[in-house]
LUMNUVO-334488 format. One record per residue: residue number from 1; x negated, y negated, z negated of N, C-alpha, C, CB in turn. Coordinates in Angstrom, 2 decimals, padded with zeros to 5 digits, always signed. Atoms other than C-alpha are relative to their C-alpha. Glycine has a CB too. Layout:
@seq: NUM n.X: X n.Y: Y n.Z: Z ca.X: X ca.Y: Y ca.Z: Z c.X: X c.Y: Y c.Z: Z cb.X: X cb.Y: Y cb.Z: Z
...
END
This chain:
@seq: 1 n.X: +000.70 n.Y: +001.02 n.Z: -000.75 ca.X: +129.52 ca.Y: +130.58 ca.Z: +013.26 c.X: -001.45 c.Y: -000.04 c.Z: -000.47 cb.X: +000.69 cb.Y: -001.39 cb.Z: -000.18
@seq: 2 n.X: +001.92 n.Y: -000.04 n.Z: +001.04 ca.X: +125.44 ca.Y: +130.49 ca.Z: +013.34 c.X: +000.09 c.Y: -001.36 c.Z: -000.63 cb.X: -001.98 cb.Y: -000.01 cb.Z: +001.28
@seq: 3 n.X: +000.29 n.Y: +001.82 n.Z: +000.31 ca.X: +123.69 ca.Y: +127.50 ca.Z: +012.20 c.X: -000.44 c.Y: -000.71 c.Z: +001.08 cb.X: -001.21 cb.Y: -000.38 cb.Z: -001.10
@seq: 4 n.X: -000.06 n.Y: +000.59 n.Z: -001.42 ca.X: +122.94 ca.Y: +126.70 ca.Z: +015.92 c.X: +001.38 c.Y: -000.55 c.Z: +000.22 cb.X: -000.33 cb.Y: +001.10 cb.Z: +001.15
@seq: 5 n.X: -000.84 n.Y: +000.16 n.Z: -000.65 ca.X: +126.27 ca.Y: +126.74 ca.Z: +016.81 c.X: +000.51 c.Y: -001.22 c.Z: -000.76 cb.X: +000.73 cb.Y: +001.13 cb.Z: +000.24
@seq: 6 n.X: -000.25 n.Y: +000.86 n.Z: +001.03 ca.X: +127.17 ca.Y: +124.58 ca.Z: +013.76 c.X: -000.21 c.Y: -001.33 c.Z: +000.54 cb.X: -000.80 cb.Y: +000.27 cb.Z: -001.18
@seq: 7 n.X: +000.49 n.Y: +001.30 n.Z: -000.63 ca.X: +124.83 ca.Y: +121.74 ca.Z: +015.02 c.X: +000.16 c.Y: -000.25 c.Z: +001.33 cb.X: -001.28 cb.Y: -000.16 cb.Z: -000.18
@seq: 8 n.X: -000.85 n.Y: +000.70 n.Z: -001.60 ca.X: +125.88 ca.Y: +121.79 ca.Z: +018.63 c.X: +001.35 c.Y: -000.61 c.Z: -000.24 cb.X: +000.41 cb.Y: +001.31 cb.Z: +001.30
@seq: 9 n.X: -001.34 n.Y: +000.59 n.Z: +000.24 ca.X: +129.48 ca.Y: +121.20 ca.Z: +017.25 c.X: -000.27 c.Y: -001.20 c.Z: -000.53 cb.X: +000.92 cb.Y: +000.76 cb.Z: -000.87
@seq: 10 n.X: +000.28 n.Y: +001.26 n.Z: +000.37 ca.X: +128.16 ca.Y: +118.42 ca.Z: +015.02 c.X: -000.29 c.Y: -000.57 c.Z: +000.90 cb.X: -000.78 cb.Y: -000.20 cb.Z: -000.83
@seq: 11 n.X: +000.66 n.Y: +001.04 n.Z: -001.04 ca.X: +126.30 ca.Y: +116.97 ca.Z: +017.71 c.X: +001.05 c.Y: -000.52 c.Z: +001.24 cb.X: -001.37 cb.Y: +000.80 cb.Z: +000.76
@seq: 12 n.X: -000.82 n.Y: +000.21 n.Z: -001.23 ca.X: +129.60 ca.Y: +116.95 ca.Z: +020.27 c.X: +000.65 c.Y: -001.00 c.Z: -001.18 cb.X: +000.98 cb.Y: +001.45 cb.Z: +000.93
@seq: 13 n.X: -001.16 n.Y: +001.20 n.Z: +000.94 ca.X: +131.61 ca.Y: +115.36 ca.Z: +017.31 c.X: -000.45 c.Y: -001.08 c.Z: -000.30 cb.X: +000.51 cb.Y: +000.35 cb.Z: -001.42
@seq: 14 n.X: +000.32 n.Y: +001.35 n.Z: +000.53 ca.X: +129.20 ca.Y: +112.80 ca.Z: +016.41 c.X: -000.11 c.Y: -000.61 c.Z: +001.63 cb.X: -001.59 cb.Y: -000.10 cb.Z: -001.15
@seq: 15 n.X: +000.27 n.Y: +000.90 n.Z: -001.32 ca.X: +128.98 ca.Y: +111.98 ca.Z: +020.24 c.X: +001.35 c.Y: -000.61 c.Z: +000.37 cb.X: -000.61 cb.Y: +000.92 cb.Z: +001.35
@seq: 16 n.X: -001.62 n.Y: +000.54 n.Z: +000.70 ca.X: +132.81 ca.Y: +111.89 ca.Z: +019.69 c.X: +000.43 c.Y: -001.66 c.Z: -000.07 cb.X: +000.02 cb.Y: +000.47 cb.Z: -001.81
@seq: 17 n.X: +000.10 n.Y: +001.15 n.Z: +001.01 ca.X: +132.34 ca.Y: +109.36 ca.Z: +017.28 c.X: -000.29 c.Y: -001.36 c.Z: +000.38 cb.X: -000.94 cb.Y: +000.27 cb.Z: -000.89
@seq: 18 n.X: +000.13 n.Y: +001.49 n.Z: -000.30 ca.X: +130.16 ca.Y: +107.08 ca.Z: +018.49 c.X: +000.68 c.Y: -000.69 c.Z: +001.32 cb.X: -001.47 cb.Y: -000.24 cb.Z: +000.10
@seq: 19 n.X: -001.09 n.Y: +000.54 n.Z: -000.50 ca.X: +132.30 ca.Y: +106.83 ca.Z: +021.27 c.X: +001.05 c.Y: -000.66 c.Z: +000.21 cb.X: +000.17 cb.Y: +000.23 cb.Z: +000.08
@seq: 20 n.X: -000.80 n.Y: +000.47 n.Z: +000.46 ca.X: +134.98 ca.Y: +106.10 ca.Z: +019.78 c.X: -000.39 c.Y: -001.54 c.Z: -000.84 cb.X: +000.48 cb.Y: +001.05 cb.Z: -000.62
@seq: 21 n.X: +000.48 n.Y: +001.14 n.Z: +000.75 ca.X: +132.96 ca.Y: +103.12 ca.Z: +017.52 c.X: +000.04 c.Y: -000.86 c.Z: +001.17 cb.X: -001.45 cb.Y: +000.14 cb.Z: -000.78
@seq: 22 n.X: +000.10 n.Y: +000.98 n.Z: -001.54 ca.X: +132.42 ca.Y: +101.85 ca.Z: +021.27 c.X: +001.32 c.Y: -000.68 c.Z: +000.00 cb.X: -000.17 cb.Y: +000.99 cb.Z: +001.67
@seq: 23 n.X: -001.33 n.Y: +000.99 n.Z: -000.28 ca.X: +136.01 ca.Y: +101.24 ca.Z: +021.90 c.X: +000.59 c.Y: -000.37 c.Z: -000.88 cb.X: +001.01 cb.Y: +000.40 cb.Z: +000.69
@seq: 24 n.X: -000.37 n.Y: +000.61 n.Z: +000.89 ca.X: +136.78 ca.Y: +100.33 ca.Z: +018.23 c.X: -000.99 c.Y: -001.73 c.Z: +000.34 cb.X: -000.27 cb.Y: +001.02 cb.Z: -001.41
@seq: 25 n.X: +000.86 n.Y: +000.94 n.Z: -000.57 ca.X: +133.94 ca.Y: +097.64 ca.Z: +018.99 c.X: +000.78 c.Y: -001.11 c.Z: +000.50 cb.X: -000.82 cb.Y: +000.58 cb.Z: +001.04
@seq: 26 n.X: -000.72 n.Y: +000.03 n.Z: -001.19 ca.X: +135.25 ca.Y: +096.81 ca.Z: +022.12 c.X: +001.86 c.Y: -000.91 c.Z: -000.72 cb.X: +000.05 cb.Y: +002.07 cb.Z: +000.72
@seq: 27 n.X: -001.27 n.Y: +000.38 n.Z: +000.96 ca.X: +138.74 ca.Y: +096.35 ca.Z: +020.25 c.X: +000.00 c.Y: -001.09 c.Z: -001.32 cb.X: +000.40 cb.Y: +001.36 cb.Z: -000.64
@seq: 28 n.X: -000.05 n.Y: +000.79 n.Z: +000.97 ca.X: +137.71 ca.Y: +094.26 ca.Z: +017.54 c.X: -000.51 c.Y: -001.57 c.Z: +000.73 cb.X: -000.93 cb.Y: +000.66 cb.Z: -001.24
@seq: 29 n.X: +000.66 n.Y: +001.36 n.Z: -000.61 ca.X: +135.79 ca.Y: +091.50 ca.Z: +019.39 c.X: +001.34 c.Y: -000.38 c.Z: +001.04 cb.X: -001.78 cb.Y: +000.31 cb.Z: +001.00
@seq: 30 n.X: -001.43 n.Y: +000.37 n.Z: -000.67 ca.X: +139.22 ca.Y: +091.56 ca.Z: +021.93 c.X: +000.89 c.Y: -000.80 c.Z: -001.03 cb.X: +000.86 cb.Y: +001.42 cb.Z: +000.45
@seq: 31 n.X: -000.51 n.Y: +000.89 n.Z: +000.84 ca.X: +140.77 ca.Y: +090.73 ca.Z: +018.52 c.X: -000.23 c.Y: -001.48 c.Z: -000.64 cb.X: +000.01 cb.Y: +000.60 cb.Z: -000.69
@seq: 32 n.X: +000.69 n.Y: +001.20 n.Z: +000.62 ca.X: +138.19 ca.Y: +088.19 ca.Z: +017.49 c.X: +000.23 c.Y: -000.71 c.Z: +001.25 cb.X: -001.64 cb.Y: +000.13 cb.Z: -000.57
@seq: 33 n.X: -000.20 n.Y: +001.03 n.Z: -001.40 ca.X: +138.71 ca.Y: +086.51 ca.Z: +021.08 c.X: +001.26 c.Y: -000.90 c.Z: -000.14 cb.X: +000.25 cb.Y: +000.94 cb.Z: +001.51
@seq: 34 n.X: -001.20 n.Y: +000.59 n.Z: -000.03 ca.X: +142.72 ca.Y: +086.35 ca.Z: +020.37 c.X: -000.15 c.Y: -001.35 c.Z: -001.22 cb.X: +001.20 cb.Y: +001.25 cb.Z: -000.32
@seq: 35 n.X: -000.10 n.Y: +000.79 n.Z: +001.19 ca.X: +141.89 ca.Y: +084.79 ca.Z: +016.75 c.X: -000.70 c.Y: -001.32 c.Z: +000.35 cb.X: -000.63 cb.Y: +000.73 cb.Z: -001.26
@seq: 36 n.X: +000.91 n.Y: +001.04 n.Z: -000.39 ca.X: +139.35 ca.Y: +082.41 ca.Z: +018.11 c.X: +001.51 c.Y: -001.52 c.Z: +000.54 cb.X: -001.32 cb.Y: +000.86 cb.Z: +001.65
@seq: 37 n.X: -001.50 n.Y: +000.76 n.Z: -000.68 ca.X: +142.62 ca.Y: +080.75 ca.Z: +020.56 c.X: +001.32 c.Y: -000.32 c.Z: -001.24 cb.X: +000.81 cb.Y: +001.35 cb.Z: +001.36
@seq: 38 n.X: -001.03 n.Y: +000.54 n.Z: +001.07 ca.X: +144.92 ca.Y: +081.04 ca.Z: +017.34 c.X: -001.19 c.Y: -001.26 c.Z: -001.26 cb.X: +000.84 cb.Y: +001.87 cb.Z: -001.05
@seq: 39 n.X: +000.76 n.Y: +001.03 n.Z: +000.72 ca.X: +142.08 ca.Y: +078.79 ca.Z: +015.10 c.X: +000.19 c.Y: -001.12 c.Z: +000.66 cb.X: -001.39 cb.Y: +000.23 cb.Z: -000.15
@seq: 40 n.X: -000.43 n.Y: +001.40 n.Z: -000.34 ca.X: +142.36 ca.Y: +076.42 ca.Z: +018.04 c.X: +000.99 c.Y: -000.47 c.Z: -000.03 cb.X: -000.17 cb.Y: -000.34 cb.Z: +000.90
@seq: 41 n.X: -001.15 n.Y: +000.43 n.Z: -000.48 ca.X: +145.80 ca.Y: +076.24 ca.Z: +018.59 c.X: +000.96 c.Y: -001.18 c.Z: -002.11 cb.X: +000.99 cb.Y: +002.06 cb.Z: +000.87
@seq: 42 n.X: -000.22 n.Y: +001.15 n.Z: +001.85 ca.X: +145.88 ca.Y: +075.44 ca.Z: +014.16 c.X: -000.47 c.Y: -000.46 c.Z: -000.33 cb.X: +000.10 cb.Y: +000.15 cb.Z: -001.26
@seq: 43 n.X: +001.27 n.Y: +001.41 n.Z: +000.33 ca.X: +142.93 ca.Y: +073.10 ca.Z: +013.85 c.X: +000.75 c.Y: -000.99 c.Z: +000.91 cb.X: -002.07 cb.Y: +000.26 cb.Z: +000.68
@seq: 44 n.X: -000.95 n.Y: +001.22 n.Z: -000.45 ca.X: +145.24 ca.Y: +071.20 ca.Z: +016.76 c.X: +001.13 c.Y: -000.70 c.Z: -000.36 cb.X: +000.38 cb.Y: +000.20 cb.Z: +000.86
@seq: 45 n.X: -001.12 n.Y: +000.45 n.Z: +000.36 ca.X: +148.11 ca.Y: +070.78 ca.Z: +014.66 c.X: +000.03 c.Y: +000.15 c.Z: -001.74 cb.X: +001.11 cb.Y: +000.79 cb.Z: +000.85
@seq: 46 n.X: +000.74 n.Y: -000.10 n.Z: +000.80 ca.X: +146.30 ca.Y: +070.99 ca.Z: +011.50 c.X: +000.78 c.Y: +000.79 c.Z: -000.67 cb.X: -000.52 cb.Y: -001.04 cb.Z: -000.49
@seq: 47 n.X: -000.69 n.Y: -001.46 n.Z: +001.29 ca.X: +148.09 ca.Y: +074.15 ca.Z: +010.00 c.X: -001.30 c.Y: +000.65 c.Z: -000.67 cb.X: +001.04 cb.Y: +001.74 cb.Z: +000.99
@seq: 48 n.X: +001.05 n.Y: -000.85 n.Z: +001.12 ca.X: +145.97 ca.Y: +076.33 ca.Z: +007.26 c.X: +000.04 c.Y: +001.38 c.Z: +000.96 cb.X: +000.75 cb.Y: +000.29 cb.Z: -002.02
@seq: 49 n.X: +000.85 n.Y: -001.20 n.Z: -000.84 ca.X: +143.73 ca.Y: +079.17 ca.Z: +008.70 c.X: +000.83 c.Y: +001.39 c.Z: -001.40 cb.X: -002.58 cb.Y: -000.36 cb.Z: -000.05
@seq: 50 n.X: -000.26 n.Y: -001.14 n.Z: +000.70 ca.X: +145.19 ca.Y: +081.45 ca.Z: +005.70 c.X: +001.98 c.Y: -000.23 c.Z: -000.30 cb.X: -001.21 cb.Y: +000.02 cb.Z: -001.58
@seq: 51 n.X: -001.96 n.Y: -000.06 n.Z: -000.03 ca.X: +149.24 ca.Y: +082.38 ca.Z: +006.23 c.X: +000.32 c.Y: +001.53 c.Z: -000.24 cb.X: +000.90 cb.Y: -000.52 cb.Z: +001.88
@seq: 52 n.X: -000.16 n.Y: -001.22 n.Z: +000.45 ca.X: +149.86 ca.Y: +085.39 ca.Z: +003.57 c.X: +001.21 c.Y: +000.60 c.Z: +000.21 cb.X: -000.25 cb.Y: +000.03 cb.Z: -001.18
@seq: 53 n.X: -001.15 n.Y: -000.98 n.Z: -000.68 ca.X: +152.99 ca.Y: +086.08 ca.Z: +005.43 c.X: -000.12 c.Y: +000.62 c.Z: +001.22 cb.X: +001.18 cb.Y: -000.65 cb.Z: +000.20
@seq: 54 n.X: +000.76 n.Y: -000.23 n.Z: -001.30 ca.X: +151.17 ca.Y: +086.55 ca.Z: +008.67 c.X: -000.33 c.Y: +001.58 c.Z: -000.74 cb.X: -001.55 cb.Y: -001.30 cb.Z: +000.48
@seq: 55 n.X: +001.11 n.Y: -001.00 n.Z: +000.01 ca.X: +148.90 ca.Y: +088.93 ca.Z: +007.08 c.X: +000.95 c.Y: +001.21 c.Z: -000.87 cb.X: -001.66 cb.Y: -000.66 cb.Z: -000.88
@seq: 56 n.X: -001.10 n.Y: -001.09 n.Z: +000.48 ca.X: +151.91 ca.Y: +090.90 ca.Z: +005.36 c.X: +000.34 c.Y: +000.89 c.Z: +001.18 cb.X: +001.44 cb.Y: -000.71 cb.Z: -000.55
@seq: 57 n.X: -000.93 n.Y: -000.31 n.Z: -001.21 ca.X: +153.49 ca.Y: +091.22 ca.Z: +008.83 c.X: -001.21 c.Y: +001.16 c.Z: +000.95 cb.X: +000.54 cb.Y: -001.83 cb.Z: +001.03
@seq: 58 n.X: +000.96 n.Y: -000.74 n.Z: -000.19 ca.X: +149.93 ca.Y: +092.85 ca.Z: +009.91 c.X: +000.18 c.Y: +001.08 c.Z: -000.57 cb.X: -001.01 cb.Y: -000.46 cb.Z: -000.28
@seq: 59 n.X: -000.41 n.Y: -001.62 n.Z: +000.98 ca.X: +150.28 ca.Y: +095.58 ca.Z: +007.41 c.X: +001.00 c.Y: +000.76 c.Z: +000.19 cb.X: +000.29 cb.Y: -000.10 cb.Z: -001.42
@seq: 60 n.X: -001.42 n.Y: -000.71 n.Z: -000.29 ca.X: +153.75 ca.Y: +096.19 ca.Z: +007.90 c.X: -000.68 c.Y: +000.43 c.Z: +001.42 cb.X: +001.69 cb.Y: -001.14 cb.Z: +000.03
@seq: 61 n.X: +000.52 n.Y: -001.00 n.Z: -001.22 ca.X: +153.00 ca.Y: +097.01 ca.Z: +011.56 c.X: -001.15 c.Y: +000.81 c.Z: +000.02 cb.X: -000.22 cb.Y: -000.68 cb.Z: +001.11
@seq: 62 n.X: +001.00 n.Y: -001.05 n.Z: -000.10 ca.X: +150.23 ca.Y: +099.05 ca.Z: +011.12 c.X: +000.60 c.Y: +001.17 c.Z: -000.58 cb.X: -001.31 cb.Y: -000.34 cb.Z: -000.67
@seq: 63 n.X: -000.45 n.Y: -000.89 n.Z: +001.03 ca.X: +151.73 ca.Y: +101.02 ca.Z: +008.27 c.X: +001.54 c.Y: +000.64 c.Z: +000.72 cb.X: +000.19 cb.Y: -000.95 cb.Z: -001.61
@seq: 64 n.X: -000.82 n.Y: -000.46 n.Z: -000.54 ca.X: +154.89 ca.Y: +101.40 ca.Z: +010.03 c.X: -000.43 c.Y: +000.63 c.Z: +001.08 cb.X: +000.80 cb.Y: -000.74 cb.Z: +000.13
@seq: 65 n.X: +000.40 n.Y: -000.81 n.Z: -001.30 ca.X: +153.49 ca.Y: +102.51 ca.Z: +013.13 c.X: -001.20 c.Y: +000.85 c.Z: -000.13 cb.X: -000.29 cb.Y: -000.94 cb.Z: +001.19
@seq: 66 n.X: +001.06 n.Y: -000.82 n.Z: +000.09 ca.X: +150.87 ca.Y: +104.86 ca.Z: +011.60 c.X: +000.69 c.Y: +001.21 c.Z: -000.03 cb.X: -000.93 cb.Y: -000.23 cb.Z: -001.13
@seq: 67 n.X: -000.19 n.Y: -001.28 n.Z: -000.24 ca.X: +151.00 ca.Y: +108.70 ca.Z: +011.90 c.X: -000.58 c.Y: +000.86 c.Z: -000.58 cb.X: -000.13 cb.Y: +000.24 cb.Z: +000.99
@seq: 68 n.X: +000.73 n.Y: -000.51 n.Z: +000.77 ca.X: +148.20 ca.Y: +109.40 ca.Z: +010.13 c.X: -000.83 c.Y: +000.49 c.Z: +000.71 cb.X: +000.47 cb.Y: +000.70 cb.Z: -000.78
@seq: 69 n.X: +000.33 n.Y: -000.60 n.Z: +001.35 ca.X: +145.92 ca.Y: +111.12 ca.Z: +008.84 c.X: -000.35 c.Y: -001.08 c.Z: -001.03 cb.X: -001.21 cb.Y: +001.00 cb.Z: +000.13
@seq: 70 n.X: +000.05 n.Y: +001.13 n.Z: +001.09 ca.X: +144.99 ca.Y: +107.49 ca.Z: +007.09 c.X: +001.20 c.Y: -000.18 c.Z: -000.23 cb.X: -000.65 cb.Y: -001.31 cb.Z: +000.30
@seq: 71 n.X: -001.15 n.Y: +000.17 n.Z: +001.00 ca.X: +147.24 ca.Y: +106.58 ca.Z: +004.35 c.X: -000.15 c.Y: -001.59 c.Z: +000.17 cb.X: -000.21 cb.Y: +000.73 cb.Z: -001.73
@seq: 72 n.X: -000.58 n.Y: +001.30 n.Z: +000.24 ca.X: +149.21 ca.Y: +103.41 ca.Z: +003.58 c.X: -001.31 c.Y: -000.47 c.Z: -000.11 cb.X: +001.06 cb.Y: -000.26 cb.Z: -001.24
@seq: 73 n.X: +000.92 n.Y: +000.62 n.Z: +000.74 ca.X: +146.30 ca.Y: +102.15 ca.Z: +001.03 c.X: -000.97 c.Y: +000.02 c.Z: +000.70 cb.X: -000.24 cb.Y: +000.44 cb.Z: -001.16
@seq: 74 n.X: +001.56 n.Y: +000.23 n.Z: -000.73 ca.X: +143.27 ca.Y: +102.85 ca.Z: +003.22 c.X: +000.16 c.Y: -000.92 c.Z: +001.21 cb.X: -000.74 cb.Y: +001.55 cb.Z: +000.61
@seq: 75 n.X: -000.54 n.Y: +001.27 n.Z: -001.10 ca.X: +144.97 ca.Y: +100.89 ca.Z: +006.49 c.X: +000.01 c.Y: -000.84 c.Z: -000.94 cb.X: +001.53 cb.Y: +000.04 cb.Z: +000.88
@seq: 76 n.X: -000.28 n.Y: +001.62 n.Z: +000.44 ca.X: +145.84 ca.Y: +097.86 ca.Z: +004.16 c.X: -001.42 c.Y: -000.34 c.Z: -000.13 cb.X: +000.95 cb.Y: -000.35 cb.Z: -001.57
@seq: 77 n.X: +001.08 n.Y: +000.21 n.Z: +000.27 ca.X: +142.11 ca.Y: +098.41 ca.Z: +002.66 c.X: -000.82 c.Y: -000.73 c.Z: +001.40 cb.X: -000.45 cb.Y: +001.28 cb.Z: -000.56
@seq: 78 n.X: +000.57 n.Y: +000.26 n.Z: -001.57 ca.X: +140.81 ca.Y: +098.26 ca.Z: +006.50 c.X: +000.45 c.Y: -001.55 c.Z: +000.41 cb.X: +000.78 cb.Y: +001.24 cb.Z: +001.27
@seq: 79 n.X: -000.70 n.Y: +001.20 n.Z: -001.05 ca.X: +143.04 ca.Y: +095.53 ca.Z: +008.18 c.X: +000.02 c.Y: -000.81 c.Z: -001.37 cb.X: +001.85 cb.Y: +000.33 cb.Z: +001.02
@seq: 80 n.X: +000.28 n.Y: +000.85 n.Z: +000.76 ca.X: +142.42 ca.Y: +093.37 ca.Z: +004.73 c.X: -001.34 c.Y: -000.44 c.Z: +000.76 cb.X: +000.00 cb.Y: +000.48 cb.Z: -001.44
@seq: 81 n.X: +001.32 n.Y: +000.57 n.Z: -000.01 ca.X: +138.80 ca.Y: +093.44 ca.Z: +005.57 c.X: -000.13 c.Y: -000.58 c.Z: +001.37 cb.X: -001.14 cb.Y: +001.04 cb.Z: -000.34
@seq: 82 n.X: -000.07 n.Y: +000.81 n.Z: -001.33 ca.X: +139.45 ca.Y: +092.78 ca.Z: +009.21 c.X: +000.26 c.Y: -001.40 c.Z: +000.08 cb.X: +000.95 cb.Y: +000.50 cb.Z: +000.76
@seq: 83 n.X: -000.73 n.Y: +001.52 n.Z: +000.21 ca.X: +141.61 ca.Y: +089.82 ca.Z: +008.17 c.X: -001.03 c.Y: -000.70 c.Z: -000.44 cb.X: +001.26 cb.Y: -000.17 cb.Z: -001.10
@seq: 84 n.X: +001.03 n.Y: +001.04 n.Z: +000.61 ca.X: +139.19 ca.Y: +088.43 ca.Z: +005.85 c.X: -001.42 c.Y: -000.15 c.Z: +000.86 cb.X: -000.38 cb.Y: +000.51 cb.Z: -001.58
@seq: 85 n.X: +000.73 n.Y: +000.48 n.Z: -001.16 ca.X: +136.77 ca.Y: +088.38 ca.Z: +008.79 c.X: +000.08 c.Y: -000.67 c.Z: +000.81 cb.X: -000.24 cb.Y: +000.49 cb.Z: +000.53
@seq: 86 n.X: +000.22 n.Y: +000.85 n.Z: -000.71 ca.X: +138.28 ca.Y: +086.94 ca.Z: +010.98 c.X: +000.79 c.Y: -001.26 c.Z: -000.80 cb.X: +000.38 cb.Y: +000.41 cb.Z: +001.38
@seq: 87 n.X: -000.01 n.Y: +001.28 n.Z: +000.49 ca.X: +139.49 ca.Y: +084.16 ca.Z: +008.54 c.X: -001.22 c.Y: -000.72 c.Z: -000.01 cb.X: +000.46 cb.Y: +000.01 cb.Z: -001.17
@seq: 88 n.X: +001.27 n.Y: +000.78 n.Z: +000.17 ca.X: +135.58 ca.Y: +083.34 ca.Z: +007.82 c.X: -000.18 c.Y: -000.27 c.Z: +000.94 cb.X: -001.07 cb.Y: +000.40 cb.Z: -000.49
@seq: 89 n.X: +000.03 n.Y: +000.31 n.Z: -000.86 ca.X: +135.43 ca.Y: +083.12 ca.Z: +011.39 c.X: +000.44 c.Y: -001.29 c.Z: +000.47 cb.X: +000.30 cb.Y: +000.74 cb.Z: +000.33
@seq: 90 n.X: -000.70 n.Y: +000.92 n.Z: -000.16 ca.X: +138.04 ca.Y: +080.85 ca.Z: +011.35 c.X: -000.13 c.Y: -001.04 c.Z: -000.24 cb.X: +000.69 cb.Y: +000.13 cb.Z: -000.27
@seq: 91 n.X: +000.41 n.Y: +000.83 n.Z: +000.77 ca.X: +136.67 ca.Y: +078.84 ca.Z: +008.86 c.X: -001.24 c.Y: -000.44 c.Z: +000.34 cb.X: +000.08 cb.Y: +000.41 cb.Z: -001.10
@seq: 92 n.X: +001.33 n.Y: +000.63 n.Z: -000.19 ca.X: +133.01 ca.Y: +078.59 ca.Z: +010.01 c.X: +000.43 c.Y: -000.79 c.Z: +001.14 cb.X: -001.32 cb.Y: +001.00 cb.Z: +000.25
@seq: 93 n.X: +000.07 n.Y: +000.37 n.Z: -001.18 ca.X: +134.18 ca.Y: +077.70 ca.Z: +013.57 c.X: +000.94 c.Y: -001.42 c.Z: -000.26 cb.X: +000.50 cb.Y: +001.19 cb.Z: +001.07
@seq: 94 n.X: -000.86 n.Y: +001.46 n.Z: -000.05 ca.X: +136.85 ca.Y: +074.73 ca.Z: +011.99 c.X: -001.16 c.Y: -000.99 c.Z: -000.80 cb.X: +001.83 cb.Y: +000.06 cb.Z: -001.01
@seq: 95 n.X: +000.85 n.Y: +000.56 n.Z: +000.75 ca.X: +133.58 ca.Y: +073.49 ca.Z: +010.03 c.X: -000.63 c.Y: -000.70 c.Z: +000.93 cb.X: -000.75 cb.Y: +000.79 cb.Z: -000.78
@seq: 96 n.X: +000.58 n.Y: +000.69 n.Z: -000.68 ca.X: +131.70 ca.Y: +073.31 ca.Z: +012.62 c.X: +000.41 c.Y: -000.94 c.Z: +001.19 cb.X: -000.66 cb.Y: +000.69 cb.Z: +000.23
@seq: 97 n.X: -000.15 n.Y: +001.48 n.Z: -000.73 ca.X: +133.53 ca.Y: +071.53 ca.Z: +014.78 c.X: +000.42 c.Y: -001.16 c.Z: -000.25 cb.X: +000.56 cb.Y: -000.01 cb.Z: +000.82
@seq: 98 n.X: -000.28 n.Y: +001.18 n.Z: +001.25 ca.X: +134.55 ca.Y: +069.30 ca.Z: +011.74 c.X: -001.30 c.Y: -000.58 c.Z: +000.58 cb.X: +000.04 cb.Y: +000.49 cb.Z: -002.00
@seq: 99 n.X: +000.63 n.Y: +000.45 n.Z: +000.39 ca.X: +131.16 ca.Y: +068.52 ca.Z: +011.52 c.X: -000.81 c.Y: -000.52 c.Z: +001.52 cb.X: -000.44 cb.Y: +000.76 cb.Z: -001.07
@seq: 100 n.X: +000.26 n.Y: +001.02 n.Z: -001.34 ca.X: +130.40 ca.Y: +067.55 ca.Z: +015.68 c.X: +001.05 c.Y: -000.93 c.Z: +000.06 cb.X: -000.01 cb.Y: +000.75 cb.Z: +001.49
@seq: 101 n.X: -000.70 n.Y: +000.99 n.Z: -000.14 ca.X: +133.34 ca.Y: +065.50 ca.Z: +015.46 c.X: -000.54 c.Y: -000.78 c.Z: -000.98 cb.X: +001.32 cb.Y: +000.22 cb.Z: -000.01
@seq: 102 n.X: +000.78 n.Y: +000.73 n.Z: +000.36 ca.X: +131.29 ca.Y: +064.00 ca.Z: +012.46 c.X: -001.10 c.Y: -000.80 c.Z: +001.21 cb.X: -000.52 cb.Y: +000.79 cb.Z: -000.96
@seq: 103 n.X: +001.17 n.Y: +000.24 n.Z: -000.46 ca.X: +128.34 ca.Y: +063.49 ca.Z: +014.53 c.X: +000.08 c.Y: -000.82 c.Z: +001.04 cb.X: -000.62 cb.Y: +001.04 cb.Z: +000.27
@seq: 104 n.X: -000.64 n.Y: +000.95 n.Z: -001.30 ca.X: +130.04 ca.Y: +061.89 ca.Z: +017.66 c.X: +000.29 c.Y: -001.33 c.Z: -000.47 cb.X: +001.47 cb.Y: +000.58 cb.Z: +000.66
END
């Protein structure tokens, strides 16, 4: 392979890529939409935004239904940090509307 040919391949794979970031994107904010509706539905009945059996049951399905080439440990690593995103989410958005129901 030249070194032309090299960088046309890079250049199809990184177009690949960011492609793919699109509909990861795309996919995460769909998730942040569902979580948004589960914050309301537990700020209405005042359950806790953090349920470490929830977030077990996350892992397990991922991990069970993976194929790979990511391993166990790097999915948990991932869908941890997902989680703990959209908990802060969870948490800024029960603050703030803590704090307009102050204000009213």
């Amino acid at each position: 392979m030249t070194r032309e040919e090299a960088l046309a391949l890079l250049a199809q794979f990184r177009g690949e890529i960011d492609a793919i970031d699109l509909e990861l994107l795309a996919l995460l904010n769909r998730r942040t939409r569902v979580v948004e509706q589960i914050g309301k539905v537990k700020e209405s009945v005042h359950l806790p935004i953090y349920e470490p059996k929830r977030e077990q049951d996350v892992f397990r399905n991922v991990t069970e239904n993976n194929d790979g080439p990511l391993g166990e440990d790097a999915l948990q690593r991932i869908f941890e940090r997902i989680i703990d995103e959209m908990r802060s989410l969870q948490k800024m958005r029960r603050a703030n509307q803590s704090a307009l129901n102050k204000s009213e």
